[in-house]
N, C-alpha and C positions, 0 to 999 in steps of 0.2 A: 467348917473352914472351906473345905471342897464347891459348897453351893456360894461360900462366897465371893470366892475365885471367879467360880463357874459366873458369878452374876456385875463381879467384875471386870471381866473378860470380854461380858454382852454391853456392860456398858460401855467400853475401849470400842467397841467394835462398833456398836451403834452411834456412836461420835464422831466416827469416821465418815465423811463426805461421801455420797452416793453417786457414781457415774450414770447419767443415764444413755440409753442408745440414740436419743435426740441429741443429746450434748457433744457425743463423740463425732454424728454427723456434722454438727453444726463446726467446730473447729476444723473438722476434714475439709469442709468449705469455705472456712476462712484463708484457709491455706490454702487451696486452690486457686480461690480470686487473687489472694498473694502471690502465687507464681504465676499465673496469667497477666497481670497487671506489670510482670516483670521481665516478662519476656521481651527479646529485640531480636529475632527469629528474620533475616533475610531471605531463607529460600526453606521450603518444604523439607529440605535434609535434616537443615540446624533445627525448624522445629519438633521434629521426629525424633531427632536424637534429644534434643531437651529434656520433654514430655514422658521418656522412655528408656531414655539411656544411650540407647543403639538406634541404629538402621533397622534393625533386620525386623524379619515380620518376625512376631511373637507369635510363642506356640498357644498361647492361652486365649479361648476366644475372650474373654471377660478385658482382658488387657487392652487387646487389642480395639473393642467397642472403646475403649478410655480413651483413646488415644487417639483413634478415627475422630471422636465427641470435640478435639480439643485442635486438632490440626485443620481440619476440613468440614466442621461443622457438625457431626452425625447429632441428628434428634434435636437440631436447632434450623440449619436449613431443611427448607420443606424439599426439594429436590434432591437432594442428597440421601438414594437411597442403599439402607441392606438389609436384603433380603434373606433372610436368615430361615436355615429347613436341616433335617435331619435326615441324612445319606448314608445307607451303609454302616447304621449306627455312629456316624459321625458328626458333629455340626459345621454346617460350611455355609459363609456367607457370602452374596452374591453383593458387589460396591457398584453403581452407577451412579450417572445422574441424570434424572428421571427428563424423558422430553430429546437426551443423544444418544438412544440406542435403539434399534429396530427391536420393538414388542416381539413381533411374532416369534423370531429365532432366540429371543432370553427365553421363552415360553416353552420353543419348544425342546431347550439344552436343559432347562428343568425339568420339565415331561421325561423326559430321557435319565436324568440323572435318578429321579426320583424312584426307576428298577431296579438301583444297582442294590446287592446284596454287598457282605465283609468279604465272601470269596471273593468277590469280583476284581476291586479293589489292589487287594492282597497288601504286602509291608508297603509299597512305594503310592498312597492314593494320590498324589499328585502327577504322577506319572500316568500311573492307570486311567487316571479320568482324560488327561489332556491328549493321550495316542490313539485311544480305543473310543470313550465315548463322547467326545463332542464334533459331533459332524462338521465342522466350520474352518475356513480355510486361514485363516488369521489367526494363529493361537502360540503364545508365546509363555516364558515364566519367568519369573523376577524374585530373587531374594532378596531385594531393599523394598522397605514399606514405604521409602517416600518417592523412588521409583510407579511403585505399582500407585499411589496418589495423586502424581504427575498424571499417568496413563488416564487414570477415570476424569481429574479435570480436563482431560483434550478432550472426553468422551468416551472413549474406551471403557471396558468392563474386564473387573477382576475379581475370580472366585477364590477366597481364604477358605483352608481345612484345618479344622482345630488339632492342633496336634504337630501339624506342619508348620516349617519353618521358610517355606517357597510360595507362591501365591500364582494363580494361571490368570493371563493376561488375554482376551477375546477384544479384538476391534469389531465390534458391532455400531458403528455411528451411524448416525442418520442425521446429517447438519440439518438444519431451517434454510431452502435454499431458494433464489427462484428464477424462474427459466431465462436461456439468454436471450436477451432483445440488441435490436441495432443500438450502439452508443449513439446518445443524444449529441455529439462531440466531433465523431466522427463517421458522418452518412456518408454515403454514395448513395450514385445513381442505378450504377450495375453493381452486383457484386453479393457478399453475402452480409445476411445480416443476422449472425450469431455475434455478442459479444458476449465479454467477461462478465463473471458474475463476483460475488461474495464468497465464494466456496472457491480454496487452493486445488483441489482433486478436479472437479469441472474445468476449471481452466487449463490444467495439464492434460486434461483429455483432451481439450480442443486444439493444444498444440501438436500431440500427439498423433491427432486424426489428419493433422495436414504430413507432418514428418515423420514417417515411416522410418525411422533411420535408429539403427543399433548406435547410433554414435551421439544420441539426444543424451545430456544426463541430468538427473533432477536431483539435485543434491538437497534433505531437507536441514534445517538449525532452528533452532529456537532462542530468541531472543526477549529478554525483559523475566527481572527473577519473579514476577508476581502474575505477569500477564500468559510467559511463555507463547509468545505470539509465535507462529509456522512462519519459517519463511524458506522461501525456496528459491535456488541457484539455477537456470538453467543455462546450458551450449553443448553446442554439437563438439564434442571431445576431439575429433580429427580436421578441426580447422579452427577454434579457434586459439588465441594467445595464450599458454595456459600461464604466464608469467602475471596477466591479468587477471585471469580466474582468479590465482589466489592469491592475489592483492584484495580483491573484494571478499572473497572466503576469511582470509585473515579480521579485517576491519569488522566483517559483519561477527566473526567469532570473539572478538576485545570488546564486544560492547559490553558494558557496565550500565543498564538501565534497569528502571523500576517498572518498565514496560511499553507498548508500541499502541496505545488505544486507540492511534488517529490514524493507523498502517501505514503504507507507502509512505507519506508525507514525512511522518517521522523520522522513519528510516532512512530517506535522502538525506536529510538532514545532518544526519549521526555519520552517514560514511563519508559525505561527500563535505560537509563542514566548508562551506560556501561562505559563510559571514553574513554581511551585509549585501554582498553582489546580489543585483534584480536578476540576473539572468539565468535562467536553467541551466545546470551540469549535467542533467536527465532528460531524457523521453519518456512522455506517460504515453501510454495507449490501452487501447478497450476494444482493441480489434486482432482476435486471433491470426487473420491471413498479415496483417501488418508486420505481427511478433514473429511471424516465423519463417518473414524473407530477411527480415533481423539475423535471425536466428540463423538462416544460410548464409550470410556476408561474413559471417564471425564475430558477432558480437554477443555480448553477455547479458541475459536479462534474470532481473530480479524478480520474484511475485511475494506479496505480503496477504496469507490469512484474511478473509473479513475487508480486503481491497478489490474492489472490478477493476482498479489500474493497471499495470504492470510498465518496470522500468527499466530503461534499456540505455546501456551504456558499452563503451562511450559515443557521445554524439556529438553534432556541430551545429552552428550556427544555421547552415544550410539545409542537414536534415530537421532542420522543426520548423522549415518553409514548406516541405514537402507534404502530400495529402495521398491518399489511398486510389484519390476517383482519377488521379491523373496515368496511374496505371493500368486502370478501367479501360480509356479509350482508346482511341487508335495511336499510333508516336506523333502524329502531326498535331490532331486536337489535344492531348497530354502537353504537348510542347506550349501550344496554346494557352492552355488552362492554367500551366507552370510560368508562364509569362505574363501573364493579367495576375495570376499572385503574388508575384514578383512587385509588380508594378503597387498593387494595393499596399502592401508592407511596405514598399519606400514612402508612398504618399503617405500613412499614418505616420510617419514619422519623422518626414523633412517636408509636408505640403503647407502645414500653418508658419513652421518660423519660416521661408519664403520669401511666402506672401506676406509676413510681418514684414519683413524684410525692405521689400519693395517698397512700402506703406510707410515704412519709414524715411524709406531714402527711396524716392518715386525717379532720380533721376537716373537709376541700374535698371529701372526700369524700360526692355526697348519698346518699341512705338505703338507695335503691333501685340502689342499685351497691357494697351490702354484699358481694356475691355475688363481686366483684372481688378478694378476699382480701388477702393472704395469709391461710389460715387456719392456718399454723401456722408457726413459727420454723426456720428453721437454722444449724447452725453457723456458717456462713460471711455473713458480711452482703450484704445485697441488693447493693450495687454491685460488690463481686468478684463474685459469681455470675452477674451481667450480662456482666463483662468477660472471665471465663473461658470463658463461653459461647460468645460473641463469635469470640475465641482458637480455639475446639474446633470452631464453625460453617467458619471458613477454611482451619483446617488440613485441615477432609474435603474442603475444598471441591477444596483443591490436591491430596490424596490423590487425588479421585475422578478427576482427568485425570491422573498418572500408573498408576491403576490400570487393568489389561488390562478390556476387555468383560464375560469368563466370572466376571473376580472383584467386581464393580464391585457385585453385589445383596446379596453377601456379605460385604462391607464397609458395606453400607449394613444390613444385620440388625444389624452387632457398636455398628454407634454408635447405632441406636434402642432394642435391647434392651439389651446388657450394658452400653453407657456410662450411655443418658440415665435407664434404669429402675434400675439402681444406683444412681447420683447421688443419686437422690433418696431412692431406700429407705434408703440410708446416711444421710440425712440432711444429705450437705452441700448439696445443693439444693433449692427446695422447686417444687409441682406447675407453679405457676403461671410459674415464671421458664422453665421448660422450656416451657410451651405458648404465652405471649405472644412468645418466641424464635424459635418455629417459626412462627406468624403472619405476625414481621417477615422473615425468611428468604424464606416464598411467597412475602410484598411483594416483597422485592428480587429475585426470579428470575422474577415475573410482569411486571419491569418492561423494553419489549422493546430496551431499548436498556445491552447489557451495562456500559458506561462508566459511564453514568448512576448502574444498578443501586448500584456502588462506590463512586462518590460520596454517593450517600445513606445508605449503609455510614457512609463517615467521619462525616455529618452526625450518624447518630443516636449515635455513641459520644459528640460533642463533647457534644449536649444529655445524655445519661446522666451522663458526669460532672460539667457545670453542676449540674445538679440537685442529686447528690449533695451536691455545693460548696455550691449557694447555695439550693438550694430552689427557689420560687415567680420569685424574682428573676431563678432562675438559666435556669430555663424563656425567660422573658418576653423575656432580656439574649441571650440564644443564639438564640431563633427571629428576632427582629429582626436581629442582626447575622447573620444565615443569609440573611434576603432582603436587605437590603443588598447582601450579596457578590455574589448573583445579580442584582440591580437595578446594580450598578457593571461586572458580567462584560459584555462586549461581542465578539462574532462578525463580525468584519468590517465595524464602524461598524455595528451593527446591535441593538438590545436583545434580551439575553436571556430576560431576563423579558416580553417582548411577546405576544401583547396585554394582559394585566394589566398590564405599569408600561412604557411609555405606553397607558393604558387605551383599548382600541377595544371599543365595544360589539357591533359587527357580527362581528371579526374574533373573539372572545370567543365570541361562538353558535358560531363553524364548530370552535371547541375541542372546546366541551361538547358542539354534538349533531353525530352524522353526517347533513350532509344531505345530499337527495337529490338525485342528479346534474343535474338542470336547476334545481336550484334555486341551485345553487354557480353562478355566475357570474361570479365576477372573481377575479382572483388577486390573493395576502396584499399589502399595500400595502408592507409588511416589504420584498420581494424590488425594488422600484422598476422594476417589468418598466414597457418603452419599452411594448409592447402591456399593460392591466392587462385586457381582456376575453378570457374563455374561448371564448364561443359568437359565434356573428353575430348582427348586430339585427333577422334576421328570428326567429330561436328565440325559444320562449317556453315558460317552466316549464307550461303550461297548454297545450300543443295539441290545435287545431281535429280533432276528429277526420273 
């Protein structure tokens, strides 16, 4: 009876389904791709606490590899390294990613680590390692794990100790960087020719090298929950507005985006929320000495991460006529130079309707501006020929930046000789549309502020076809409704049209002439600098010699 049992029991039991340890893997990963496939994780926190429950780093190194694997890639991205070694009888793993951190000093904080004994250590090893052995000046610690995840995606390095529930934070970066060259944008004759780079830390240095001043502040934020793009706040603290600092600190901290991949560009966008208006609310520049007489008037400038631009607010109409070279030379030739750009910007943008003008209605025309032509008909009527033009000026414009270096003068022979001198011998153009186009083109590429330049692009097709439309009316109805828009545009509670609408006669002079440096004095009343004096009240435009 017993053996019967006994072989009763074997068969009960051998009837029973067999688990095996492939099967049990296999459902663990079903499940997994299941909560993977189900996640909706906005920012590094929410997926850290998902995956794990908590924030906090885990004491277990096993967990912790789980969870690295699933938030930040470990042993699926190839750059994504940890380093993993045995300290002190301890296991501790080193997070980077591979390519943002100086070799030599991971190399040699491991060399170093790799002495220490249990005494060494003692109860606190996160302590003990971060005061005593790592020689390196940047060294922090973080008890959120998706803290210390952030840090190593900027680059940063952070060593886990199994056991611990703190993590040590080492900024060892080394960006992909490369050296400053003159902006293409914005040359001079005299002057320097460092610009901006790609890298936020370089550009601060260059500001930094010119202003010596305790009162500079760099405020950093990170913006965009995927990209975590750097962006940095800069002004000199005792001059300028701070009622405007943190109007822009505010906006730049509400932002709700998925990230900044285009930098600067984006980020105008998102604060300054412009619309459809052509016209700049910003100043780009790529010229450290430009940023940082900015930076003296009282004004506020932005830098974005992964941008060589930087943007400086607020500004006006007037300052994105201005140029670097005209501070270069003496007040007389400056004045000069600020007066022929003057001149160029008006002509790109009131020299074609005009002359349409005239052409239409030849009797506004007075006697001694016969010479102004047309002298002879073409097929195509003046205002296609304008618009065509127009059309044929952009499309080289877009050509000439994807065309290479070597071919760029040879595309430039084929559109002045066989396009624009056909054109015309054929007869569907005639002399004068060709050379008052090319006029307004210098205009706009003499104007130093590329944005600008485009916007006064749109301005003069609006007035061309007015005219067309309405003639004299159409002139008159279009340049008014043209400063209106600019008298209504506003940069930060600030007039764009300033000083012309609100008219300052003082501020007016420092447009029109360059004056000489002891005689500038005060900064634009535009900027509301807390300090508005340049010099001390012992300096005097006239010193005693």
């Amino acid at each position: 009876m017993d053996n019967e049992k006994s072989s009763i029991a074997n068969g009960e039991k051998n009837d029973a389904p067999e688990v095996s340890p492939s099967d049990i893997k296999s459902r663990e990963d079903e499940e997994i791709i299941k909560k993977r496939n189900a996640e909706t994780s906005n920012n590094t926190k929410e997926s850290v606490e998902y995956w794990q429950g908590s924030d906090n780093v885990p004491t277990d190194f096993e967990q912790l590899k789980k969870t690295l694997k699933e938030v930040v890639g470990l042993d699926i991205s190839f750059d994504v390294i940890l380093r993993e070694m045995t300290v002190a009888e301890k296991r501790i793993g080193l997070l980077f990613l591979n390519g943002f951190v100086v070799d030599a000093v991971v190399v040699k904080i491991l060399e170093r680590l790799s002495y220490l004994t249990p005494d060494d250590i003692g109860n606190d090893p996160i302590s003990s390692i971060k005061n005593h052995y790592i020689p390196y000046s940047q060294v922090d610690e973080t008890t959120k794990l998706s803290e210390a995840i952030d840090k190593v995606l900027w680059g940063l390095c952070v060593i886990f100790v199994e056991g611990e529930d703190k993590a040590i934070v080492l900024d060892l970066r080394k960006y992909p960087i490369r050296s400053p060259e003159e902006p293409a944008v914005e040359k001079v004759i005299r002057g320097a020719r460092d610009g901006f780079t790609e890298t936020l830390v370089m550009n601060i240095n260059m500001i930094r090298r010119r202003i010596r001043d305790p009162g500079l502040h760099c405020e950093i934020m990170q913006v965009g929950r995927r990209t975590q793009t750097d962006v940095c706040l800069l002004f000199i603290d005792d001059i300028v507005d701070r009622s405007q600092v943190e109007a822009i600190r505010h906006k730049i901290n509400g932002l709700d985006l998925e990230g900044l991949p285009l930098g600067d560009k984006q980020l105008e966008e998102a604060i300054v929320n412009k619309g459809w208006h052509p016209y700049p609310l910003v100043r780009y520049s790529e010229r450290p000495d430009v940023v940082s007489s900015h930076l003296l008037e009282g004004r506020v400038v932005v830098m974005v991460d992964t941008s060589p631009s930087v943007m400086i607010v607020p500004t006006t109409f007037f300052d994105l006529c201005q140029h670097a070279e005209e501070n270069r030379q003496t007040p007389f030739m400056g004045t000069y130079l600020r007066w022929v750009r003057f001149g160029g910007i008006f002509a790109s943008m009131f020299l074609l309707p005009l002359w349409m003008l005239f052409v239409i209605h030849p009797e506004l025309k007075p006697p001694y501006l016969d010479i102004l032509g047309p002298q002879q008909n073409a097929k195509i009527p003046i205002i296609m020929q304008f618009l065509i033009v127009e059309f044929g000026v952009d499309l080289l414009r877009l050509a000439a930046v994807h065309t290479p270096t070597p071919l760029a003068s040879a595309m430039g022979l084929i559109a002045a000789i066989l396009i624009g001198d056909m054109a015309v011998k054929t007869g569907f153009f005639v002399n004068e549309v060709v050379l008052y186009m090319s006029i307004a083109t210098i205009g706009m590429f003499a104007t130093p502020s590329y944005e600008l330049g485009l916007a006064n692009r749109i301005v003069r097709l609006a007035l061309l076809i007015a005219v067309a439309l309405f003639g004299v009316k159409g002139i008159v109805i279009g340049t008014t409704l043209f400063v209106l828009m600019l008298t209504t545009h506003r940069s930060y509670n600030s007039s764009y049209l300033w000083p012309f609408i609100p008219f300052s006669a003082k501020a007016m002079g420092e447009v029109l002439f360059r004056k000489p440096l002891l005689y500038s004095r005060t900064r634009p009343t535009l900027n509301k600098a807390r300090d508005s004096s340049k010099m001390g009240s012992e300096m005097s435009p006239r010193r005693k010699q």
